[in-house]
N, C-alpha and C positions, 0 to 999 in steps of 0.2 A: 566391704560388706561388714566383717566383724572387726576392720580397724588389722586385719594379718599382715605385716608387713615379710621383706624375705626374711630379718632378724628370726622374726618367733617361730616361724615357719621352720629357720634351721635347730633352734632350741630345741620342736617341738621334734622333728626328727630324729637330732641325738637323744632326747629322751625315751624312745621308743625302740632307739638303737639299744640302748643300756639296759633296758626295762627287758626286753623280747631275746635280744643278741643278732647275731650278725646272719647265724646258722636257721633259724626262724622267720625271719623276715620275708624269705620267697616263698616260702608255705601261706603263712598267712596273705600277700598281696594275691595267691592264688585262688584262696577260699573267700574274699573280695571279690574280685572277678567276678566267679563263679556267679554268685550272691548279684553281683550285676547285674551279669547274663540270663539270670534268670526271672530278676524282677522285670527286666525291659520285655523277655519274652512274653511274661505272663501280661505283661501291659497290652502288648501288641496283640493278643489272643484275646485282650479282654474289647480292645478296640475294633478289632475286627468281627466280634460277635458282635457287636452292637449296633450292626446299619439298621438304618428305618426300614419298618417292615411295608410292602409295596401295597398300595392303596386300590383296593378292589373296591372300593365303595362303601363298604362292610364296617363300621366303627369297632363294633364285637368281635369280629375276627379279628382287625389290628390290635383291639386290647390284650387280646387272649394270645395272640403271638408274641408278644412283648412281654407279659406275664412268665411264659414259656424263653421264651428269650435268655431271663432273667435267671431262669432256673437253670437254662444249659449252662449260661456262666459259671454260677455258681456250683453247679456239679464237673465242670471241665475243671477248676479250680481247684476242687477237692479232690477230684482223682489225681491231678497232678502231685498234690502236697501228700495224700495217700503213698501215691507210689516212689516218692522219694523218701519218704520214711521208712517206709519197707526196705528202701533197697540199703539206708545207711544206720538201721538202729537192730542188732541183732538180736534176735528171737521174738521181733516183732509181726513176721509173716505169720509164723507157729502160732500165734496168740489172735492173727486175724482170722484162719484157717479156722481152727477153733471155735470163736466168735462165730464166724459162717456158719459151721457146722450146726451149733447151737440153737442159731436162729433159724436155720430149716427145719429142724425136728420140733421148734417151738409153730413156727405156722402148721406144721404137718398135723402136730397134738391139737392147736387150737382151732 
């Protein structure tokens, strides 16, 4: 594909041995992984919300479930990436709590 034979391949590894060390290397394949594991799932969730919505005759009802569709993705999405920010960047729930809080007393005022 990019011409990688095993030469550069091994190159490319001792340079990342050197670069990272030895004690590094199973952390990071781990956080890889992870990163994987969670684009494939998010894939699979995005695939799976997507079947064709079931045809009642109705054009306007199909369109408007699909529209909606669209947005549960997109909000499954975002609560996903929400909540793992929360869970791994600290004092970031405190600032969302916050945030909440603010925006209740602001519709409450308006």
């Amino acid at each position: 594909m990019f011409g990688l034979g095993v030469p550069e391949i091994l190159i490319i590894a001792l340079i990342i041995l050197f670069i990272f060390g030895a004690k590094r290397l199973p952390s990071i394949g781990a956080g890889l992984g992870q990163t994987v594991r969670e684009i494939t799932k998010i894939k699979k969730d995005m695939s799976g919300d997507k079947k064709p919505p079931k045809d009642n005759g109705a054009d306007e009802d199909s369109e408007a479930e699909g529209q909606s569709l669209e947005g549960k993705v997109a909000e499954s999405l975002q609560k996903k990436v929400t909540d793992k920010v929360l869970g791994q960047v600290p004092g970031i729930r405190q600032a969302k709590q916050i945030k909440d809080k603010a925006d209740k007393i602001k519709k409450i005022v308006s």
